[in-house]
C-alpha positions as CSV (number, residue, x, y, z in Angstrom):
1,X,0.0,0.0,0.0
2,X,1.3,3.1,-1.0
3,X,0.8,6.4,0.6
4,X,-2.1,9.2,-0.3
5,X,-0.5,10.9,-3.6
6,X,-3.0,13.9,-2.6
7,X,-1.4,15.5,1.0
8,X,-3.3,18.4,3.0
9,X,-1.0,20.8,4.2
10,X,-1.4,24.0,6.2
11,X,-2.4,26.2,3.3
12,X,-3.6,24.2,0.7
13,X,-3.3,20.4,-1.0
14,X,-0.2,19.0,-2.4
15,X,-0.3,16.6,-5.4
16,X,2.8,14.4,-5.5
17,X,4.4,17.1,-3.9
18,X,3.1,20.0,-5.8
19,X,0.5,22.7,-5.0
20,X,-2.9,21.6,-6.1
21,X,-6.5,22.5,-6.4
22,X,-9.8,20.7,-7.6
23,X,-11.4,22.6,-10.3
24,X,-14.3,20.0,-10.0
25,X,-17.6,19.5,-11.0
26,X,-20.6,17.4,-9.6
27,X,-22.0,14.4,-12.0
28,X,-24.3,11.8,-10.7
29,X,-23.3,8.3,-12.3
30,X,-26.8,7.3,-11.0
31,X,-28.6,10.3,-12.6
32,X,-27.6,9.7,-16.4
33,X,-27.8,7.0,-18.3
34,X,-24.5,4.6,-18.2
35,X,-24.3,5.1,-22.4
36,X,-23.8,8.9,-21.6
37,X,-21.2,9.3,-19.0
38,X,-18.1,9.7,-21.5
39,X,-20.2,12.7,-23.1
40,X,-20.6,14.3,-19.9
41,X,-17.5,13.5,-18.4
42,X,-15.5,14.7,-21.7
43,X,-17.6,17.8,-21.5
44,X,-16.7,18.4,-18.0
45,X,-13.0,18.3,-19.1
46,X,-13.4,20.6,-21.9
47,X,-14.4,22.9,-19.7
48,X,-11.3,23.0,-17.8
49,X,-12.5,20.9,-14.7
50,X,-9.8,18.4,-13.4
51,X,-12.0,16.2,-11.1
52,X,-15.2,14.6,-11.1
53,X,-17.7,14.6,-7.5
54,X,-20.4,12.5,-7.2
55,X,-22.3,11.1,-4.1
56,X,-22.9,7.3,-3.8
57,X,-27.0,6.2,-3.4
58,X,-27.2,3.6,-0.9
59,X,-31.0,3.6,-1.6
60,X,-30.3,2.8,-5.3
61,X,-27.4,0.1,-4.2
62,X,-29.3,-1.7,-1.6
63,X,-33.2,-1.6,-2.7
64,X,-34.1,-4.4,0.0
65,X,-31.8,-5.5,2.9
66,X,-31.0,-8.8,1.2
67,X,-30.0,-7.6,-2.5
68,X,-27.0,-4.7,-3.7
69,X,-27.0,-3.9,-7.2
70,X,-24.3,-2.3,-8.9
71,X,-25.6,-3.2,-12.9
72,X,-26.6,-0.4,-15.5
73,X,-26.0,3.0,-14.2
74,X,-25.7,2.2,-11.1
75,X,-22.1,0.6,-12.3
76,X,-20.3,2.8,-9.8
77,X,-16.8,0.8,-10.9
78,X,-17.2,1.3,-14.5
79,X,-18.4,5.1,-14.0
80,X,-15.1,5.7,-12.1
81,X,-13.0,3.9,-15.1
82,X,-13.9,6.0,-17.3
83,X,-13.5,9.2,-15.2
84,X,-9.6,7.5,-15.5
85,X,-9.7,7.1,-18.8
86,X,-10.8,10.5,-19.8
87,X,-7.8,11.9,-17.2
88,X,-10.2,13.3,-14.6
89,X,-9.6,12.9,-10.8
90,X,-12.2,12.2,-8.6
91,X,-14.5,12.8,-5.1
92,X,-16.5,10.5,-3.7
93,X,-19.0,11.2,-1.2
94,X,-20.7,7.8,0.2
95,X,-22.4,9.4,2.7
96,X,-24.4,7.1,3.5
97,X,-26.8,10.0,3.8
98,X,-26.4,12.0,0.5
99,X,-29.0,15.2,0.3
100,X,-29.1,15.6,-2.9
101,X,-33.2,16.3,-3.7
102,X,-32.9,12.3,-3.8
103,X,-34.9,9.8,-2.5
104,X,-34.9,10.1,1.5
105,X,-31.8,11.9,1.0
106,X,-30.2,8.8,-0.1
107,X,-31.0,6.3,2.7
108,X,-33.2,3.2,1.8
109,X,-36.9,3.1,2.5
110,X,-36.8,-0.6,4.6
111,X,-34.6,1.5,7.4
112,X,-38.4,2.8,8.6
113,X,-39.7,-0.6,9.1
114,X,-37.4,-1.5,11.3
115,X,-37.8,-1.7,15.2
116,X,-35.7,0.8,17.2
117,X,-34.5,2.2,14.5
118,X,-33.6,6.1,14.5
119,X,-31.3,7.7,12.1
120,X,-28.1,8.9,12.0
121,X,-26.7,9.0,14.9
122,X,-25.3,6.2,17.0
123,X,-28.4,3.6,16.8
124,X,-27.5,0.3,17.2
125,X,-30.2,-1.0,14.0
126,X,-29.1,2.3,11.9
127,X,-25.4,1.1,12.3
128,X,-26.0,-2.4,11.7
129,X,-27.3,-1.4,8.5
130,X,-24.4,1.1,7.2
131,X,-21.9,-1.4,8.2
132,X,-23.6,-3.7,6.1
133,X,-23.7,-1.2,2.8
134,X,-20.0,-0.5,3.6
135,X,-18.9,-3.9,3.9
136,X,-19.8,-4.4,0.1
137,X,-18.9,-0.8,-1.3
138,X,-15.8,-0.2,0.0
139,X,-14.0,-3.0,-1.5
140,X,-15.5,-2.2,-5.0
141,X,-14.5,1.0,-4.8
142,X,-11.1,0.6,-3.6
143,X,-9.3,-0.2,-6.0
144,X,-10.1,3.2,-7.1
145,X,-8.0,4.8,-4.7
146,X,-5.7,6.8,-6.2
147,X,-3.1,5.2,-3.2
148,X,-4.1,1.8,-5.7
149,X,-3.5,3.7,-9.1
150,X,-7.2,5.2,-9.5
151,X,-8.4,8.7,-9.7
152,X,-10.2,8.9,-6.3
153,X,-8.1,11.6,-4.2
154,X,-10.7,12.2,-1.4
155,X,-14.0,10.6,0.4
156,X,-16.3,12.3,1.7
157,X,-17.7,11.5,6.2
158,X,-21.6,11.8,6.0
159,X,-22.7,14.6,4.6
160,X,-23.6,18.3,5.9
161,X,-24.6,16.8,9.4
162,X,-24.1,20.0,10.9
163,X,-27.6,20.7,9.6
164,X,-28.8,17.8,10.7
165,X,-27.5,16.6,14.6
166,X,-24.5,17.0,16.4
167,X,-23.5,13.4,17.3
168,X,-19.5,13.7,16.8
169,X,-19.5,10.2,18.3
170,X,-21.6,9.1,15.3
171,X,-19.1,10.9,12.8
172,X,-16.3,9.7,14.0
173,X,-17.5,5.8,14.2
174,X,-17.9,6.3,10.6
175,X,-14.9,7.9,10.1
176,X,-12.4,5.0,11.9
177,X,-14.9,2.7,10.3
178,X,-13.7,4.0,6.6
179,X,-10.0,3.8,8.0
180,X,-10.5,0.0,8.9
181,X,-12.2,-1.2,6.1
182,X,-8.7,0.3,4.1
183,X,-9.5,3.8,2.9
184,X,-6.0,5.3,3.4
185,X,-7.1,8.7,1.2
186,X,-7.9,12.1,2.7
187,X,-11.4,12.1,4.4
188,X,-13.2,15.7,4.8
189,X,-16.3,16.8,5.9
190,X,-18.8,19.7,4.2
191,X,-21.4,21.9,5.7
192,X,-22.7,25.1,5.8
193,X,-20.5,28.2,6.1
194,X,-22.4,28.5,9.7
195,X,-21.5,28.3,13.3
196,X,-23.9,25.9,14.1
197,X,-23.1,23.3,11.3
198,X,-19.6,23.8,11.7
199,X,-19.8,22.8,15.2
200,X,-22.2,19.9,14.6
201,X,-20.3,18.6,11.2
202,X,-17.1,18.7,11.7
203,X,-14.4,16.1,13.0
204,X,-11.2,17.0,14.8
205,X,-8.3,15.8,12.4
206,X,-10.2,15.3,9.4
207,X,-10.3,18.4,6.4
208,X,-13.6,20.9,6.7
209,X,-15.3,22.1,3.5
210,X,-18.0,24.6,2.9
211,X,-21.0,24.8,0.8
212,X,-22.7,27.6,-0.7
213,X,-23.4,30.0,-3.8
214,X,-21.9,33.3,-3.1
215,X,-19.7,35.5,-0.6
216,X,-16.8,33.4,-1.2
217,X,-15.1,35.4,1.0
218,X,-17.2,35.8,4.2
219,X,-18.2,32.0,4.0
220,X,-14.1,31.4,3.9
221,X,-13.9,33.8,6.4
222,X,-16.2,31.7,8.6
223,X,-14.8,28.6,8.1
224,X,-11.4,29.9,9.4
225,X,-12.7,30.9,12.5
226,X,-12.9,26.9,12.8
227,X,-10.0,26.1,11.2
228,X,-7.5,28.4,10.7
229,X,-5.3,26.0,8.8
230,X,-5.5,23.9,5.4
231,X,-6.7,23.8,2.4
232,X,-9.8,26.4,1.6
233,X,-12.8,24.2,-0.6
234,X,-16.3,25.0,-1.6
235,X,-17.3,21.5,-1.9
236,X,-20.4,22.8,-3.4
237,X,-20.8,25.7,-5.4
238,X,-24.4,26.0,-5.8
239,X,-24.1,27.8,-9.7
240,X,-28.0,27.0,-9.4
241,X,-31.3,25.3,-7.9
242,X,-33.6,22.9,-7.9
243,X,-37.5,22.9,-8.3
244,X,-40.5,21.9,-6.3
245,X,-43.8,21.2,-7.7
246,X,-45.8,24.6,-8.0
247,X,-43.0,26.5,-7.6
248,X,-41.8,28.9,-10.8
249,X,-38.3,27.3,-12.4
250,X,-35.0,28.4,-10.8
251,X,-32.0,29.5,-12.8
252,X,-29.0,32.1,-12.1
253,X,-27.4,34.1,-15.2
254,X,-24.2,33.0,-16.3
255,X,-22.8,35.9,-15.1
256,X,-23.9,35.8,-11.1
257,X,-22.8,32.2,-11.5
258,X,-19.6,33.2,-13.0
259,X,-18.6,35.7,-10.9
260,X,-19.2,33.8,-8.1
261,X,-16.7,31.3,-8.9
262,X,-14.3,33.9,-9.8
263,X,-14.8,34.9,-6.1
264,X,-13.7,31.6,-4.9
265,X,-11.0,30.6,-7.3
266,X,-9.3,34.8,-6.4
267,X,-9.6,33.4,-2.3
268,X,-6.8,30.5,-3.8
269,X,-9.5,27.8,-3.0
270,X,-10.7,24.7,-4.6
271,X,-13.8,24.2,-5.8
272,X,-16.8,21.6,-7.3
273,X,-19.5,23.2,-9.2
274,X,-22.5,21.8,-7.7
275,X,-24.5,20.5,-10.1
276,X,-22.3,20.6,-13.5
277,X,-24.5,18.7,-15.0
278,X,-27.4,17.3,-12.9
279,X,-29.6,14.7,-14.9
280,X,-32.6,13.3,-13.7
281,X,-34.4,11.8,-10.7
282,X,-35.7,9.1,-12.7
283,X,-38.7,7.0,-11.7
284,X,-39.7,7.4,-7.9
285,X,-36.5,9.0,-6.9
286,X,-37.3,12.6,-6.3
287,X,-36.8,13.9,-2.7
288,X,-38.8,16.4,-1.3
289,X,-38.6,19.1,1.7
290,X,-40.6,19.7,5.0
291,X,-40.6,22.3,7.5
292,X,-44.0,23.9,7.9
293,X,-45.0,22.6,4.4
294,X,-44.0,19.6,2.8
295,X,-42.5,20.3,-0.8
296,X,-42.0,17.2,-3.4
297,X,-39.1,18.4,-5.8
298,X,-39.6,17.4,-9.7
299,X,-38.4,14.8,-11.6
300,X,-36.0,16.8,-13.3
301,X,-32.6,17.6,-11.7
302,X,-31.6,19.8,-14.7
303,X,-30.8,22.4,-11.7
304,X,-29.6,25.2,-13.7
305,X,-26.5,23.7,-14.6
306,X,-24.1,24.1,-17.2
307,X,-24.8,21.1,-19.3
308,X,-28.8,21.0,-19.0
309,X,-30.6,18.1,-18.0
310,X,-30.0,16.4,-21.4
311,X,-26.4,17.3,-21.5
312,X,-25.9,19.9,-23.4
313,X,-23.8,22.8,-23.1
314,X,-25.4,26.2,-22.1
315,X,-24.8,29.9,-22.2
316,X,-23.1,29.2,-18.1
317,X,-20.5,26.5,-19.6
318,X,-19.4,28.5,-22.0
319,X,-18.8,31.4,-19.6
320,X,-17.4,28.8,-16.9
321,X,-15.3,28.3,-19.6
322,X,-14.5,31.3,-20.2
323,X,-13.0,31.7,-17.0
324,X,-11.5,28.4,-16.4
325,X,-9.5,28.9,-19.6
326,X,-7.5,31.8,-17.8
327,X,-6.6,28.9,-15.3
328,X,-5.4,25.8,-17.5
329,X,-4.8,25.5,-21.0
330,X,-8.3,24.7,-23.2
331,X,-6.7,24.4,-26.6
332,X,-6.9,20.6,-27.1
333,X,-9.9,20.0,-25.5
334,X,-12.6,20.8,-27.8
335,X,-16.3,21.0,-26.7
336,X,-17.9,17.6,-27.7
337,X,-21.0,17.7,-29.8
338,X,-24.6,18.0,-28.5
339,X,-26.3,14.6,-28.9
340,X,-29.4,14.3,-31.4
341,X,-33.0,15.2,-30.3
342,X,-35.9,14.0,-32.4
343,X,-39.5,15.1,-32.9
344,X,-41.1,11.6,-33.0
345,X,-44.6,14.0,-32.9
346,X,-47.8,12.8,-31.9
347,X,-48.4,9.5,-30.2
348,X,-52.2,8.1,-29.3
349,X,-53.4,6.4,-26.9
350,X,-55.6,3.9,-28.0
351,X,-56.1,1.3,-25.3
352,X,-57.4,2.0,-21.3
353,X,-58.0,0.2,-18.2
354,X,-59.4,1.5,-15.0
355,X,-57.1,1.7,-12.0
356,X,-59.6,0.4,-9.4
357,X,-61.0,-2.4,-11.7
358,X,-57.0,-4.0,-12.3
359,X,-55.8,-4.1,-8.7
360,X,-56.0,-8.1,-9.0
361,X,-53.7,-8.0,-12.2
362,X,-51.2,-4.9,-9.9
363,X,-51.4,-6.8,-6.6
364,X,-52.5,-9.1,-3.8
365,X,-54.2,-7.8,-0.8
366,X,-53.4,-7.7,2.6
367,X,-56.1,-7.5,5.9
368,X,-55.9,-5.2,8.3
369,X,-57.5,-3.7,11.5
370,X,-55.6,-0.5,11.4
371,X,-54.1,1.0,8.0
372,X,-50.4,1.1,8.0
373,X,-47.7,3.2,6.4
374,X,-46.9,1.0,3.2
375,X,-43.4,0.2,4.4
376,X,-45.0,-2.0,7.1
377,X,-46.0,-4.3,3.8
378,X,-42.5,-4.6,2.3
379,X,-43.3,-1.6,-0.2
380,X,-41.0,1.2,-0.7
381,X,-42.5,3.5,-3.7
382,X,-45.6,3.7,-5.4
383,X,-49.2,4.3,-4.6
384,X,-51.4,2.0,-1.6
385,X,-55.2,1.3,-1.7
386,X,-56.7,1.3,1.8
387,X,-60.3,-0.6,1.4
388,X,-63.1,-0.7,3.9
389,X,-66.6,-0.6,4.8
390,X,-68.2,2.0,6.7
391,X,-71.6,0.8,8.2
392,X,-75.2,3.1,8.2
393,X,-76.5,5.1,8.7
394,X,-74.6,8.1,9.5
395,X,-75.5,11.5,9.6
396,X,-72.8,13.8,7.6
397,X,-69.5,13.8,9.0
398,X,-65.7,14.6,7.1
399,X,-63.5,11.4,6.4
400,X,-60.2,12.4,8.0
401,X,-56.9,11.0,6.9
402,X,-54.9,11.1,10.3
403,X,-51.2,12.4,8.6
404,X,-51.8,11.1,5.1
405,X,-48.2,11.0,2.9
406,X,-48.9,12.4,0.9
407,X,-51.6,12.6,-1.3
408,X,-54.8,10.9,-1.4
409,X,-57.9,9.9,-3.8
410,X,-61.2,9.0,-1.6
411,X,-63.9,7.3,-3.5
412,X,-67.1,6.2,-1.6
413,X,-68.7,3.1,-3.6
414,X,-66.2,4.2,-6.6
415,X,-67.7,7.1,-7.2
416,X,-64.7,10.6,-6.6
417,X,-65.4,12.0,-3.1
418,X,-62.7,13.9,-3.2
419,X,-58.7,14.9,-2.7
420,X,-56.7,14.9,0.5
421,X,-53.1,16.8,-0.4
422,X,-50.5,16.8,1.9
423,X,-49.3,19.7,0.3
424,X,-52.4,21.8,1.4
425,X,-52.8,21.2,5.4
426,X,-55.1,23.9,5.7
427,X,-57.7,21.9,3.0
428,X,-61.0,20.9,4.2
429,X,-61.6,17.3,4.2
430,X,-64.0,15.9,1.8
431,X,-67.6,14.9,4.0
432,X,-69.7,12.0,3.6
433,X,-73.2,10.9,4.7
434,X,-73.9,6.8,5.2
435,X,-76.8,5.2,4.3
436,X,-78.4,2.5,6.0
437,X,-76.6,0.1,3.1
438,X,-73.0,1.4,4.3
439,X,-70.9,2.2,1.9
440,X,-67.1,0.9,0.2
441,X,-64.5,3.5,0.9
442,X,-61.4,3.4,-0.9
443,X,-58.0,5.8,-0.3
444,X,-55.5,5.4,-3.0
445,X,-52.5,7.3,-1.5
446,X,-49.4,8.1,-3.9
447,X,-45.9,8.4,-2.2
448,X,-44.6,11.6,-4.0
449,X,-41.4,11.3,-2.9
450,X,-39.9,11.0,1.1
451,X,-38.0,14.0,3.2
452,X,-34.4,14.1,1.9
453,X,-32.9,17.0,4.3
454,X,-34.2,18.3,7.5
455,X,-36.0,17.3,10.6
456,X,-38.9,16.0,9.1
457,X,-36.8,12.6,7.5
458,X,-39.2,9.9,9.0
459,X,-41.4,10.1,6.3
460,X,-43.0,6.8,6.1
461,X,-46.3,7.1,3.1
462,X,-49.5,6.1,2.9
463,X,-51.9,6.4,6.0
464,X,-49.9,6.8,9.0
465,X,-52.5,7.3,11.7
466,X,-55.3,6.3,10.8
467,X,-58.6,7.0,8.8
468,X,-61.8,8.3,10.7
469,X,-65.5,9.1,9.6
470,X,-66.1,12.5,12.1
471,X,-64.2,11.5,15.6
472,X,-64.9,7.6,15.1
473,X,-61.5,5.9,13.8
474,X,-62.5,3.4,11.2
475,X,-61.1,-0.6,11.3
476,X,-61.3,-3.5,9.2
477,X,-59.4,-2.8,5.8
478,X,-57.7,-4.5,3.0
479,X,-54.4,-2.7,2.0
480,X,-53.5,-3.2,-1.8
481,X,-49.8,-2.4,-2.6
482,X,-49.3,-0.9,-5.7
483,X,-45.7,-0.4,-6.6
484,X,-46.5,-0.8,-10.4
485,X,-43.4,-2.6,-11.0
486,X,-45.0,-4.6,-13.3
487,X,-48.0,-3.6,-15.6
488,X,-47.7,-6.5,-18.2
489,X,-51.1,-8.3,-16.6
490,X,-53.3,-5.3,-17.0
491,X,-55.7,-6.1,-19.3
492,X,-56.2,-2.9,-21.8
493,X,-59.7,-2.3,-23.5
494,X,-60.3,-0.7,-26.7
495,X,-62.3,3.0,-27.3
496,X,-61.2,5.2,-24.5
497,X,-63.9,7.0,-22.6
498,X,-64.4,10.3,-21.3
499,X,-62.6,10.4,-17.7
500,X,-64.9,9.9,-14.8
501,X,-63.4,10.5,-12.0
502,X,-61.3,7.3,-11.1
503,X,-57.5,6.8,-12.0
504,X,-56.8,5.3,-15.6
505,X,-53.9,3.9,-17.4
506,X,-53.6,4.8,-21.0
507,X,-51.7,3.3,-23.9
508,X,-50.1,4.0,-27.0
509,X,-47.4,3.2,-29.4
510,X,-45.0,4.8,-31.8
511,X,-42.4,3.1,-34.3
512,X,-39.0,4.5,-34.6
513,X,-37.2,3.8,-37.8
514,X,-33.7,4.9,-37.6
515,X,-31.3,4.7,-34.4
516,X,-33.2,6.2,-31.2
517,X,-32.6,9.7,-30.3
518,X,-33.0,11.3,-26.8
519,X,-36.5,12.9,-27.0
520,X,-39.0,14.8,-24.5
521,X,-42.7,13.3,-23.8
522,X,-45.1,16.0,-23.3
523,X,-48.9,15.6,-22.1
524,X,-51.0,18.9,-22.6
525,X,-54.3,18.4,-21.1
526,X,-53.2,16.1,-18.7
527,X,-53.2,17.1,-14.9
528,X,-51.0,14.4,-12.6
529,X,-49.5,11.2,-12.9
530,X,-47.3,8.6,-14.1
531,X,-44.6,8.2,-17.5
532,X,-44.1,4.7,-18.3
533,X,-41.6,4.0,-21.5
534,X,-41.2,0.3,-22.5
535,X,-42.6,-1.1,-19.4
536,X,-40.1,1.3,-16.8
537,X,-41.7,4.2,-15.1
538,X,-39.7,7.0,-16.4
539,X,-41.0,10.4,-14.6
540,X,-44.2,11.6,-12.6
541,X,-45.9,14.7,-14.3
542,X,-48.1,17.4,-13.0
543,X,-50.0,20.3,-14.5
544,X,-49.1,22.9,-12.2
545,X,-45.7,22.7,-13.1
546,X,-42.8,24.1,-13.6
547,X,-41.8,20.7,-15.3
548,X,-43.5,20.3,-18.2
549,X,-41.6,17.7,-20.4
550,X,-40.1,14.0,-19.4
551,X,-36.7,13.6,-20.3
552,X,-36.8,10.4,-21.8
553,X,-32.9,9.3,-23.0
554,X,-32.6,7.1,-26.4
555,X,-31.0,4.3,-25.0
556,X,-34.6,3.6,-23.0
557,X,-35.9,3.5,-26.6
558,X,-35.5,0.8,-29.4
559,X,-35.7,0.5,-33.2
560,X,-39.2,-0.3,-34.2
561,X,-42.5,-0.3,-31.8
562,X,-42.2,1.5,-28.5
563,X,-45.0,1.7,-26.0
564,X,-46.0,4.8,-23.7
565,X,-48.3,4.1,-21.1
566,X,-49.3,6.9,-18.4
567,X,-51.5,6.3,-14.9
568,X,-53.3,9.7,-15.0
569,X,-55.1,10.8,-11.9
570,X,-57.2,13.5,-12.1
571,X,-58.1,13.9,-15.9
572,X,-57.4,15.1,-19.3
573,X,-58.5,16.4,-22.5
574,X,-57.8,14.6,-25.3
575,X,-56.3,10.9,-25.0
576,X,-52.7,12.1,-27.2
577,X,-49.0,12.9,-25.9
578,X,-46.1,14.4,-27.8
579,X,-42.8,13.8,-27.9
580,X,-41.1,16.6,-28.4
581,X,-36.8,17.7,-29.4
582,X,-37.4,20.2,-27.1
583,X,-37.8,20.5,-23.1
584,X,-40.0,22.6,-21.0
585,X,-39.0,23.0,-17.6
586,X,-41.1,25.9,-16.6
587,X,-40.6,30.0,-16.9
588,X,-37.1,31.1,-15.2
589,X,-36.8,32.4,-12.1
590,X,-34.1,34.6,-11.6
């Protein structure tokens, strides 16, 4: 074992001996499809960016306790080869919490259906689980090391827990437990330019970074007053943001962005541009935030960056470029080409089946007395139906969903009684009179997407208290899991109807002739649901915006007949969807 090529020293790093500094830029291996990471990476270089950063998504690794997969674009080893290949250096930041608008901020759903379990911090079931996610990453990643010949100069202890707890005994376990499993590379820690976080997040003996988007100076400033030695590094520079649903589309000019890194690079600091190119949160992996409100974010991470969600270069790489080519030569690194688009047009839906009718062909159901969050069944993503009867007669009372995650359909005898959002706390419930028959209540509840930063991170979906008629908690259900996995035993019918109220899948098909090319699905007159391409659930959709295209990549797509199927929830116009060469992610907020 030889020792760490990349030193810390009291006023900056040393690489082999000579002053270095990361001019690096965030890329998420498990954000873009495996086919694309050389055009991204190559792209990255050509802008004058040494290194490449990218978290590590336990959630996405381990998807049950029992099984790790590392296949596709989730091929961590492979991503990091070609990272050598191209000449780039790299960060990795394994958290095992990540941030990151993700998924539960990176940590896998089964961790809330475990007994005792709390989270992060030193919790005998939370630990017992890391270990076990270690245990199997760290020796596929090791070899990476740059101490073993492979770009990876630095790893990354948790991530910004100063804004989460201040357990130091908890940060450190993970940090010896890196050192014993054989990571002999520089360790750091990031967080918040704050007092607060810095307390909380840091680790005696091991480098502090900063994260944020402007005041280079002042945030430096800060973080001296903590450590008034080594190296200076905004491990993220926020050069944009991201999107929640209903919210207008974020973006930063090229010049804010660009003289904001100027700012850092004239403090003599080190850098990764956080995102450079950010990709998409495909399928159920968006993340959402709660304080007072809860806020899903979109499934588009395109986050302002400067290659856009589909990779291409925009007006802030060429001025990062701009910049960065007064740092390091540029000359023989031409700007790859942007990938095709095509306008495959108009595709109809010709085929439907009512949501309510299927669930035998979606799923098997379970008895209950109580409703329960869905990771009590073994489910992790996707919508739950909660079935029961209510006996009469009653006189008019609301149904209340006791902490409903996180949005819910009611329908009394399968008839629409109305919409329960999690969103919108202050919304009355929907109110229902029993007749002396009783009545069939059904809640289908859609998980849009669990806490990924913050104190509201226990974020188990579906019903999580319970369901009452007035004060009177209801009992006796069936729970129907619907994590839509598989749709190949729906059975379709032919001449689509007007929608009535109750969730429908639609399908059509479209032939492509030539080779695939990336494209963007587009669904006017729909309101909210589901994207599914060849069989995959590719993106959620919503009316009220700001995302109003589907990224969908050509190597999801094949030569010949392609299907596009969509759940939709609360209506739409006309049974057609479009598929577009250009994206729509909402008006720009400055």
């Amino acid at each position: 074992m030889s020792s760490s090529p990349l030193t810390i020293a009291s006023e900056g790093f040393l690489l082999n001996g000579q002053p270095f500094r990361f001019f690096a830029g965030a890329v998420h291996y498990f954000r873009v499809p495996k086919e694309y990471w050389k055009d991204r990476l190559l792209k990255l270089k050509a802008c004058g960016f040494n290194t490449v950063e990218t978290y590590v998504a336990w959630n996405a690794h381990q998807p049950t306790p029992e099984t790790f997969d590392y296949t596709g674009m989730l091929d961590l080893p492979a991503f990091l080869e070609t990272a050598q290949e191209l000449g780039l250096y790299a960060i990795l930041r394994p958290g095992p919490y990540i941030c990151s608008e993700w998924e539960f901020g990176g940590l896998p759903w089964w961790l809330l259906s475990q007994p005792g379990m709390k989270l992060r911090c030193m919790n005998a079931p939370y630990l017992k689980a890391v270990n076990r996610f270690f245990d199997d990453l760290i020796p596929r990643v090791s070899p990476y090391f740059a101490t073993n010949g492979g770009p990876i100069l630095m790893m990354q202890v948790e991530n910004e827990y100063g804004s989460y707890g201040n357990d130091k005994e908890y940060l450190q376990y993970l940090a010896k437990g890196l050192r014993r499993r054989g990571v002999d590379i520089p360790l750091f820690t990031s967080d918040g330019a704050e007092d607060s976080m810095l307390t909380g997040g840091t680790i005696e003996g091991i480098l502090s970074t900063v994260n944020f988007g402007s005041r280079a100076k002042e945030q430096f400033e800060k973080l001296r007053e903590h450590r008034p030695e080594g190296p200076l590094m905004c491990c993220e520079f926020w050069n944009g943001w991201f999107d929640h649903w209903g919210e207008e589309h974020h973006s930063r000019s090229q010049k804010e962005a660009a003289d904001a890194l100027q700012e850092i690079l004239d403090c003599g600091a080190s850098f990764s541009a956080y995102m450079f190119h950010g990709g998409t949160n495909f399928g159920w992996m968006n993340g959402a935030n709660c304080y007072e409100r809860y806020e899903p974010t979109v499934n588009s991470y395109d986050d302002d960056a400067p290659l856009d969600e589909c990779g291409d270069p925009t007006p802030k790489y060429a001025a990062f470029r701009e910049l960065m080519g007064r740092y390091v030569s540029l000359s023989d690194l031409p700007v790859p080409q942007k990938l095709p688009k095509a306008k495959y047009g108009k595709v109809t839906f010709t085929q439907w089946a009512d949501l309510l009718d299927s669930l035998p062909q979606l799923s098997s159901p379970v008895r209950l007395t109580a409703p329960v969050p869905m990771e009590q069944l073994g489910q992790g993503y996707g919508l739950i139906l909660y079935r029961g009867q209510i006996e009469g007669p009653r006189n008019t009372a609301p149904v209340i969903l006791q902490q409903v995650r996180d949005r819910a359909h009611l329908f009394a005898d399968g008839a629409l009684l109305g919409i329960c959002n999690r969103m919108e706390p202050e919304q009355k419930p929907p109110e229902l009179a029993v007749s002396e028959k009783g009545v069939q209540l059904d809640v289908l509840v859609e998980n849009m997407g669990r806490s990924n930063y913050g104190y509201h991170m226990w974020d188990t979906k579906g019903i999580t208290e319970g369901i009452r008629h007035g004060q009177m908690f209801l009992y006796g259900w069936e729970a129907w899991p619907l994590p839509l996995e598989d749709l190949s035993r729906l059975q379709f019918h032919e001449k689509i109807p007007g929608f009535s109220g109750r969730p429908m899948f639609l399908k059509g098909e479209w032939d492509i002739q030539g080779v695939p090319a990336d494209t963007f699905v587009k669904l006017p007159g729909f309101k909210k649901g589901l994207i599914f391409v060849n069989g995959k659930l590719l993106s959620r959709y919503w009316e009220i915006g700001p995302q109003h295209s589907a990224y969908l990549p050509a190597p999801w797509l094949r030569k010949g007949t392609n299907q596009l199927v969509v759940l939709e929830l609360d209506g739409f116009e006309q049974p057609q969807a479009f598929l577009d060469d250009t994206y729509d992610l909402g008006s720009r907020k400055e």
